[in-house]
C-alpha positions as CSV (number, residue, x, y, z in Angstrom):
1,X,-18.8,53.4,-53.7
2,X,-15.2,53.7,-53.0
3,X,-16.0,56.0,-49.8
4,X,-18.7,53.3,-48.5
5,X,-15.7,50.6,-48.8
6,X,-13.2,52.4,-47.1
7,X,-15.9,53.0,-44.2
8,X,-16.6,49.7,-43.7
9,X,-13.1,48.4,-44.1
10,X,-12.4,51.4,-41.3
11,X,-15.0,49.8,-38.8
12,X,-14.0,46.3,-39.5
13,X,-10.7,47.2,-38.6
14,X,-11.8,49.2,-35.3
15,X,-13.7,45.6,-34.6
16,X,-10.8,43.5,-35.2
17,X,-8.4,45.8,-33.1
18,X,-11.5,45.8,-30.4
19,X,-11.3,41.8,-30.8
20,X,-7.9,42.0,-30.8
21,X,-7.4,43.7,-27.6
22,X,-9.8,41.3,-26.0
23,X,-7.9,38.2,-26.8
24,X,-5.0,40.1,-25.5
25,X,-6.3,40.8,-22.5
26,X,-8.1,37.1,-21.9
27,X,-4.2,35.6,-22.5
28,X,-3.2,38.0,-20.2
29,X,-5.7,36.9,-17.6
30,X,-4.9,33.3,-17.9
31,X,-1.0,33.8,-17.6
32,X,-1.4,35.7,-14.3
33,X,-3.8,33.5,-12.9
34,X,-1.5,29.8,-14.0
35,X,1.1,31.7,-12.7
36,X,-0.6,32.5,-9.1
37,X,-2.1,28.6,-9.7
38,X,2.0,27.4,-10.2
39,X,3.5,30.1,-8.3
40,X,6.0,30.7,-11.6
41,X,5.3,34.4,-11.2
42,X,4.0,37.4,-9.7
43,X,2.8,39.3,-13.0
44,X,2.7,38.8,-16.3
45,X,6.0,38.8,-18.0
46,X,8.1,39.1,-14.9
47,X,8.8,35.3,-14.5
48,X,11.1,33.9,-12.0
49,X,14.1,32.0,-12.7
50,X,13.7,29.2,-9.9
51,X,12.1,25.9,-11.3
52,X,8.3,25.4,-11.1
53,X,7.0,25.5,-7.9
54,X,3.8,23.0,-7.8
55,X,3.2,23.0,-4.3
56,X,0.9,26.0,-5.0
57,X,-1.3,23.6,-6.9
58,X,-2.6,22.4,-3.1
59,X,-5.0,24.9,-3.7
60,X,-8.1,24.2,-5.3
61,X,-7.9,28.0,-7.4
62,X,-8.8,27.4,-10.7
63,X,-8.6,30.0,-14.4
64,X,-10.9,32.4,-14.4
65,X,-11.7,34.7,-17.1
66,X,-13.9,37.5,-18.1
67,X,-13.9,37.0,-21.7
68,X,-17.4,35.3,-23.3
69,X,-15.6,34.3,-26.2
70,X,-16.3,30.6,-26.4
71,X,-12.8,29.6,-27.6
72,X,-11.2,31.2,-25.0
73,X,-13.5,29.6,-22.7
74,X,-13.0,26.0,-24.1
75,X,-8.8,26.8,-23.5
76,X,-9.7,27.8,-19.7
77,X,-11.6,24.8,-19.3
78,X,-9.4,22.3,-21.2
79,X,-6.3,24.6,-18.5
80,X,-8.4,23.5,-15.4
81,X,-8.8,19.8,-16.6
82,X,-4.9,19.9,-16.7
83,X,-4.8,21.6,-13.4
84,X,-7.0,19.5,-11.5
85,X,-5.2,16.4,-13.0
86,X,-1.8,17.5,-11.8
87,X,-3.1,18.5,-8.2
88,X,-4.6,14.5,-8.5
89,X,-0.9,13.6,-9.5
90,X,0.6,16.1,-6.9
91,X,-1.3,14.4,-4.4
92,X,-0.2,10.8,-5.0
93,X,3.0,11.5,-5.4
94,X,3.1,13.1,-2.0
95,X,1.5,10.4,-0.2
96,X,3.5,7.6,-1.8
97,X,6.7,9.8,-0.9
98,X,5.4,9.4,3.0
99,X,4.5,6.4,2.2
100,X,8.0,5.3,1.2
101,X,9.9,6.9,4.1
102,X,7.5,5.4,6.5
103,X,8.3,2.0,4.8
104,X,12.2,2.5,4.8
105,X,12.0,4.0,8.9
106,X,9.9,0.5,9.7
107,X,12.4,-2.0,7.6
108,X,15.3,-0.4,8.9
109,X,14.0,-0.9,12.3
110,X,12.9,-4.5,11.6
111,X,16.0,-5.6,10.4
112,X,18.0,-3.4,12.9
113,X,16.5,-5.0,15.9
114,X,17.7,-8.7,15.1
115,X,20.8,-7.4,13.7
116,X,21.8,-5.8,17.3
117,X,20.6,-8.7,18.9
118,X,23.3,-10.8,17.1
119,X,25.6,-8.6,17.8
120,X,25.4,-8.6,21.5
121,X,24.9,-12.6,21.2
122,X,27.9,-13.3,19.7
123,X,30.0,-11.0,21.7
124,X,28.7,-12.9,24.5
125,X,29.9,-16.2,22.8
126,X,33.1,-15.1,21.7
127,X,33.5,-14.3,25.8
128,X,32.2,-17.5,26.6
129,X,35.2,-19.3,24.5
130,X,37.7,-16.7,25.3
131,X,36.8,-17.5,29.3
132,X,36.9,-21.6,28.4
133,X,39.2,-22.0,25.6
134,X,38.4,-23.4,22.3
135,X,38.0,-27.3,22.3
136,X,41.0,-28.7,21.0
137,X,40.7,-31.7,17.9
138,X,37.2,-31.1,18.0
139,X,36.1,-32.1,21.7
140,X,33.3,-30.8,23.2
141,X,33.0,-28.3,25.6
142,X,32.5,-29.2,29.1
143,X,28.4,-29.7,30.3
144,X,28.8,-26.5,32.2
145,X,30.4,-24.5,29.4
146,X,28.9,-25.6,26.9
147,X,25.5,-24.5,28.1
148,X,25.3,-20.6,27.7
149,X,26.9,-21.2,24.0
150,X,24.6,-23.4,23.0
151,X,21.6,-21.1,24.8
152,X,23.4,-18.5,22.6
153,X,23.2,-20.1,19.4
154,X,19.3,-20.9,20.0
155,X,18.9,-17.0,20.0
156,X,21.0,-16.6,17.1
157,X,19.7,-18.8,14.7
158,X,15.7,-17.6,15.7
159,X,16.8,-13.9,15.3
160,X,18.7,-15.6,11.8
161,X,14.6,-17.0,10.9
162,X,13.7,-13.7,11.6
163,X,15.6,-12.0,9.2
164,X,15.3,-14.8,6.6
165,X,11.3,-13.9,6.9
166,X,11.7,-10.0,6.7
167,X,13.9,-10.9,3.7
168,X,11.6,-13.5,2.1
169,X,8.3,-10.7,2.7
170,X,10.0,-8.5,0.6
171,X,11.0,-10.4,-2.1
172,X,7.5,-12.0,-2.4
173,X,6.1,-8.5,-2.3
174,X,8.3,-6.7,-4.9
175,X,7.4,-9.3,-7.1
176,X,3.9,-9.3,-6.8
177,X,3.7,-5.8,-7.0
178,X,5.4,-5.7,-10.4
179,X,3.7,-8.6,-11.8
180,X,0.7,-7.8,-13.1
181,X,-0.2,-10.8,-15.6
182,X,-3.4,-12.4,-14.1
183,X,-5.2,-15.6,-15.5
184,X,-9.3,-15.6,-14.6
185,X,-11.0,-18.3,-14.6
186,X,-14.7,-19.5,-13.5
187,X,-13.7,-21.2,-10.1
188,X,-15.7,-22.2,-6.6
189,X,-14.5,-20.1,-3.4
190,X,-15.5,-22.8,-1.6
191,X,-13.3,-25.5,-3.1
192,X,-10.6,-22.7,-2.5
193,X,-10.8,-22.1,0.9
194,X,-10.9,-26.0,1.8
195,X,-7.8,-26.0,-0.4
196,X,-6.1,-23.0,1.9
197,X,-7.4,-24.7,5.3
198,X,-5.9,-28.0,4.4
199,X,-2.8,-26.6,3.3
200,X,-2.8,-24.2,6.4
201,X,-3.8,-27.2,8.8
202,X,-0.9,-28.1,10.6
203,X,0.3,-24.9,11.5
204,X,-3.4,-24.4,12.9
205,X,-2.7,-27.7,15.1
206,X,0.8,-26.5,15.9
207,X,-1.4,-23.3,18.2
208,X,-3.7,-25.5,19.1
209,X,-6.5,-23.8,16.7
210,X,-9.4,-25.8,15.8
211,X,-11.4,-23.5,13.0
212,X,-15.0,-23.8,12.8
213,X,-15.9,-23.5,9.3
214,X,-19.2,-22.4,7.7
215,X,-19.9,-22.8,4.2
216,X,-22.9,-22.8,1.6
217,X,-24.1,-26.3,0.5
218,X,-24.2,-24.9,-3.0
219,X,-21.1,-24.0,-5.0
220,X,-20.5,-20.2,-4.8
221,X,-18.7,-19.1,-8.3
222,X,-17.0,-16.5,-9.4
223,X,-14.2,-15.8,-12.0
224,X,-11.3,-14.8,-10.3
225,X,-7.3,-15.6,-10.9
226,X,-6.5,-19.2,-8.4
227,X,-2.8,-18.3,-7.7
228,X,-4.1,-14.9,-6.4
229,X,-7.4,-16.1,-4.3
230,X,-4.7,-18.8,-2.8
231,X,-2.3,-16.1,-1.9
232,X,-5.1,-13.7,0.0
233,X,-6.4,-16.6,1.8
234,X,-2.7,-18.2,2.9
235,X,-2.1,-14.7,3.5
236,X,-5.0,-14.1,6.1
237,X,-4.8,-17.2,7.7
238,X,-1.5,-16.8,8.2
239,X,-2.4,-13.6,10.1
240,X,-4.8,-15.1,12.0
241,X,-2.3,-18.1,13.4
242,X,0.3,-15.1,14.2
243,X,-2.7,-12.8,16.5
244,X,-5.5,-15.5,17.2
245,X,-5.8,-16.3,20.9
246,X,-6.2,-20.2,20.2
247,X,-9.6,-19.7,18.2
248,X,-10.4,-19.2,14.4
249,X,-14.1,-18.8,12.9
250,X,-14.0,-18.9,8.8
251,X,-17.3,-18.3,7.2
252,X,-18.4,-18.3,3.1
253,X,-21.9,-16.6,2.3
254,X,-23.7,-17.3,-0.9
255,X,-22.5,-13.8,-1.5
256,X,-19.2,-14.3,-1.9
257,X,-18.1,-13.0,1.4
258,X,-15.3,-14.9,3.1
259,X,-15.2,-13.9,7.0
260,X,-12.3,-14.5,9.4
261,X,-13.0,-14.1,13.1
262,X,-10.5,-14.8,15.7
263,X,-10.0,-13.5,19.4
264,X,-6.9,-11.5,19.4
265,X,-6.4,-9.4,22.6
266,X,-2.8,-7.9,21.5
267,X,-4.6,-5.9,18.9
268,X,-6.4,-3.1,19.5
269,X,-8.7,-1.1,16.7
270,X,-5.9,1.2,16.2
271,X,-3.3,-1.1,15.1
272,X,-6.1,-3.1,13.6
273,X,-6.7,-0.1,10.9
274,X,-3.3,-0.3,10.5
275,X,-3.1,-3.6,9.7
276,X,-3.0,-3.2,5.9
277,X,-0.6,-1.0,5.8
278,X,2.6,-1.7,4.0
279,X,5.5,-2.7,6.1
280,X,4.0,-1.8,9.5
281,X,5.2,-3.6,12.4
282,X,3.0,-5.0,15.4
283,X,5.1,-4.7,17.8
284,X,4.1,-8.2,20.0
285,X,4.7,-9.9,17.0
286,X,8.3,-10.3,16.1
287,X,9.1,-10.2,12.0
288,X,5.6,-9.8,11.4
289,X,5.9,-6.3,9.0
290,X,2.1,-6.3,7.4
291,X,3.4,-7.3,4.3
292,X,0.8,-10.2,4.2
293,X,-2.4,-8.3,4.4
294,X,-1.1,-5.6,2.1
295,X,-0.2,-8.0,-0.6
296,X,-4.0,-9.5,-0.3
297,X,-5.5,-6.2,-0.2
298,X,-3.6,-5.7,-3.3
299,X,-4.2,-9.2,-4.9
300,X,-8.2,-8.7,-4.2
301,X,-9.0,-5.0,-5.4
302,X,-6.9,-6.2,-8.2
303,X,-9.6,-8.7,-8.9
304,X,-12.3,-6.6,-7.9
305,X,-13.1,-7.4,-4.9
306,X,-12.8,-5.8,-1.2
307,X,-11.4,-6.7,2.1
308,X,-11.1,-5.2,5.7
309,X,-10.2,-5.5,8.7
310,X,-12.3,-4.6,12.5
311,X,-12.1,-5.0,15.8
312,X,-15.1,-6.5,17.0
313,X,-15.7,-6.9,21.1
314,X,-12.2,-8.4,21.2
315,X,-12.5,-10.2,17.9
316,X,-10.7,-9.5,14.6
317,X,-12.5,-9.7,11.7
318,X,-11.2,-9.6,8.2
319,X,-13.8,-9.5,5.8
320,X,-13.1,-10.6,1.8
321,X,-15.8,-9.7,-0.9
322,X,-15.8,-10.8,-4.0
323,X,-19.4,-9.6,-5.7
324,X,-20.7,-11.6,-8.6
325,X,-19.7,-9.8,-11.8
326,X,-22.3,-9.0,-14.6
C-alpha cells in the first residue's frame, strides 16, 4: 500500500514539474514577445535601462503562445486587449501632437502677419511726424500731412480688428471645447434657422446676399441643445458671408438635413476638405482661421449629428444632419 502511494505521489510530482515547466516556459514566451511588442528588451531577463519605448507598438504584432492551457490563454488574450488599446491611445496621442504644432505654426502666423504689418505702419507714421512736426496745442496737421497718417491709422486699426477676431476665435473655442454641460430639448430646426437668418440678416445685406430659403411646411423636430444648434448655424452662415460670391441657397428637408450652398470661386476642393480643420487659414480671407466650422463640427457630432463640406461645380456645400433619434 505504502509502495502504490509513494508511486503515485512520484508521478504526480513528474506531472506537476511537467506542468510546471510549461507555465515556465508559456511566461517566458509572453515576456519576450511584450518585450519585442514594447521594444523593452531583446531576451528575456536582459532588460534595458532606457525608458519604455512604445513606438514599437505601431506594429500590429500581437502575444502569441504555444501553450493550450486555457488560463494562460485567457492572460494572452486579456495582454492583446491591453495592447491594442494602447496602440489606439498611441495613435491619438500622435495625431493630436501634429495636430497641436500644426495649430501653434498657423496662430503664430496669423497673428504674426498683422503684428508686422503694425510695425511697418507705425514706423511710417512716426516718419510722417518726425518729417512735419507734431501739432502744437492740439492743432491739426496740415490737409496735405495729415493725409498719409490718417491713411495709416485706417490700416492700423483694421489690422487691430483683425487681431481682436483671432483673439476672440480662440477664446470662444477654448471655451467651448471645455464645456461640455449641454441642455436637450424637443425643438423645431425650422424655427431655428429662421431665428439664425434673421439674426444674420444684415450682414447678408451688407454683401449684397439675398438667401433663397427652402423649408418644409410641417415642423421638423428633433431634441437637440438651442445654444448649440444656434452656434453651428451662426457659425456656417458666417462662413458663407466670408467665401460666398454674392449668393446663398439654405435648404431644410423633412429629414433633418440643413443644406448651405453658395458660389465661392476662392475655394477650391482642397482647401474645402480643409475647411474643418482647427485653426487653418484660407489665405484670401484675412483672420479667417477655421475656428468656426471646427467648433460646429464639434457642437453637432456632439449632438449626434453630422456635417460636411464639398465643392460642388463651383459651389460650396455644407451639409448638417441631424437624424431623428429612436
Amino acid at each position: 500500500m505504502i509502495y502504490f502511494i509513494c508511486t503515485v505521489l512520484f508521478f504526480f510530482s513528474i506531472f506537476l514539474a511537467g506542468r510546471l515547466l510549461l507555465l515556465q516556459k508559456s511566461i517566458g514566451e509572453i515576456c519576450e514577445e511584450l518585450s519585442h511588442i514594447l521594444g523593452t528588451a531583446d531576451t528575456l531577463g536582459n532588460t534595458t535601462d532606457t525608458p519604455t519605448d512604445l513606438q514599437g507598438v505601431h506594429t500590429n504584432a500581437l502575444v502569441t503562445i504555444s501553450s493550450r492551457d486555457r488560463h494562460i490563454r485567457r492572460l494572452a488574450a486579456q495582454l492583446n486587449r491591453q495592447l491594442s488599446r494602447l496602440r489606439s491611445r498611441q495613435l491619438r496621442f500622435e495625431n493630436g501632437d501634429r495636430e497641436l504644432k500644426e495649430a501653434i505654426t498657423n496662430i503664430s502666423h496669423d497673428l504674426r502677419t498683422p503684428l508686422t504689418a503694425m510695425t511697418g505702419y507705425l514706423e511710417l507714421l512716426q516718419k510722417e511726424l518726425a518729417n512735419h512736426g507734431e501739432p502744437e496745442n492740439g492743432a491739426p496737421f496740415p490737409a496735405s500731412a495729415g493725409e498719409k497718417p490718417a491713411r495709416y491709422l485706417a490700416i492700423l486699426q483694421n489690422r487691430l480688428h483683425t487681431m481682436k477676431q483671432l483673439t476672440e476665435e480662440l477664446f470662444r473655442y477654448s471655451i467651448i471645447l471645455s464645456a461640455r454641460e449641454e441642455h436637450p430639448e424637443r425643438l423645431s430646426l425650422n424655427r431655428a434657422l429662421e431665428d439664425c437668418l434673421m439674426a444674420y440678416w444684415s450682414s447678408l445685406e451688407q454683401r449684397e446676399i439675398t438667401p433663397v430659403i427652402s423649408m418644409p411646411s410641417r415642423p421638423v423636430l428633433r431634441t437637440l441643445d438651442s445654444s448649440s444648434l444656434s452656434r453651428i448655424f451662426t457659425n456656417i452662415l458666417s462662413n458663407a458671408v466670408k467665401y460666398s460670391d454674392g449668393d446663398l441657397r439654405v435648404t431644410l428637408t423633412e429629414e433633418g438635413t440643413v443644406i448651405f450652398a453658395n458660389h465661392a470661386a476662392a475655394l477650391t476642393p482642397v482647401i474645402v476638405e480643409k475647411l474643418f480643420d482647427r485653426f487653418y487659414t484660407v489665405e484670401s480671407v484675412s483672420g479667417s482661421t477655421g475656428l468656426g466650422l471646427s467648433i460646429a463640427k464639434l457642437l453637432t457630432e456632439r449632438m449626434g449629428g453630422s456635417i460636411n463640406a464639398a465643392c460642388k461645380e463651383g459651389e460650396l456645400h455644407v451639409t448638417v444632419q441631424f437624424p431623428q433619434k429612436p
